[in-house]
C-alpha positions in Angstrom: 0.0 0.0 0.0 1.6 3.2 -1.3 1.2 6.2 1.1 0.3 9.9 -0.9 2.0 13.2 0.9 2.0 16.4 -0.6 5.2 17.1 0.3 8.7 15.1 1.6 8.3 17.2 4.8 4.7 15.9 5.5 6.5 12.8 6.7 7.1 13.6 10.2 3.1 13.8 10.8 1.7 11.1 8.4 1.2 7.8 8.3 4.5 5.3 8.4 2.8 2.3 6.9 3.1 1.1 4.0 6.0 3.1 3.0 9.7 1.4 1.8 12.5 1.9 4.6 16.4 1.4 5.3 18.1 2.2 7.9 21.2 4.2 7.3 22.2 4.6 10.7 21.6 2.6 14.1 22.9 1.9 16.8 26.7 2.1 17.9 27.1 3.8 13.8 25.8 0.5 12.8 24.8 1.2 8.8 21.8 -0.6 6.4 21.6 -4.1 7.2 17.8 -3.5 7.6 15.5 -2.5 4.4 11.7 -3.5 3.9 8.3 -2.3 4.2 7.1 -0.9 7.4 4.4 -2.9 8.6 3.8 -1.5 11.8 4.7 1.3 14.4 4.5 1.4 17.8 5.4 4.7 20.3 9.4 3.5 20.1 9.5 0.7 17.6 9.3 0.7 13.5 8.3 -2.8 12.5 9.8 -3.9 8.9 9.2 -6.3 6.6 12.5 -7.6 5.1 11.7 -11.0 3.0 9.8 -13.1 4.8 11.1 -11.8 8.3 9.7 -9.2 10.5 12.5 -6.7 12.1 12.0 -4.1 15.0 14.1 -1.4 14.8 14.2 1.3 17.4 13.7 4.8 16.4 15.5 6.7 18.7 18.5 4.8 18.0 18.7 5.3 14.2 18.6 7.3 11.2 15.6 6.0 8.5 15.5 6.8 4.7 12.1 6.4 3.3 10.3 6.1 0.1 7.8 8.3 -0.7 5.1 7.7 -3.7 6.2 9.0 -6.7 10.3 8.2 -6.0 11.4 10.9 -3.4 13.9 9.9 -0.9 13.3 11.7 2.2 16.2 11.0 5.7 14.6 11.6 9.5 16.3 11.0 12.8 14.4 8.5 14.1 14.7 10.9 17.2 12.1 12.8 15.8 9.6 10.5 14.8 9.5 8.8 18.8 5.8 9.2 20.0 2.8 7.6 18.5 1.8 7.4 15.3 -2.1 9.4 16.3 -0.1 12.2 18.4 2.2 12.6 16.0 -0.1 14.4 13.9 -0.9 16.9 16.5 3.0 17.7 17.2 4.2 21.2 15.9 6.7 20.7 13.2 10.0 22.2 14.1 12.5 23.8 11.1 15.1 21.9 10.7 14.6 18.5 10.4 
């Protein structure tokens, strides 16, 4: 399921699922090694589909690059995505992200 945003900096207050992910950063500067689908979020967690195995990565602890619709490639902290997914829509977007 393809997610639609209007723009790359929507991300931080719409919806995770569905979209493609790889980590490019986690924890102790530990790079990639996890690319999928996310298939579910949770207040600290990112849930991704990678084959036929489901992986948790923390969010706090890494650095995501998703896949918007349409092709663009958009990098967030996972810092500032913590929180879950319904309040996350109510959070004031900060410049700079």
């Amino acid at each position: 399921m393809a997610v639609n945003y209007s723009s790359p900096k929507d991300i931080l207050r719409r919806e995770l699922v569905g979209l493609e992910v790889v980590r490019v950063k986690g924890p102790c500067g530990e790079r990639g090694s996890v690319a999928g689908s996310v298939i579910d979020e949770t207040r600290n967690m990112i849930v991704v589909l990678q084959g036929k195995r489901r992986k948790s990565i923390p969010k706090a602890e890494s650095t995501f690059r998703f896949r918007l619709l349409g092709g663009a490639v958009v990098e967030v902290e996972g810092r500032k995505i913590v929180g879950r997914p319904e309040d996350r829509v109510k959070r004031r977007i900060m410049r700079g992200w």
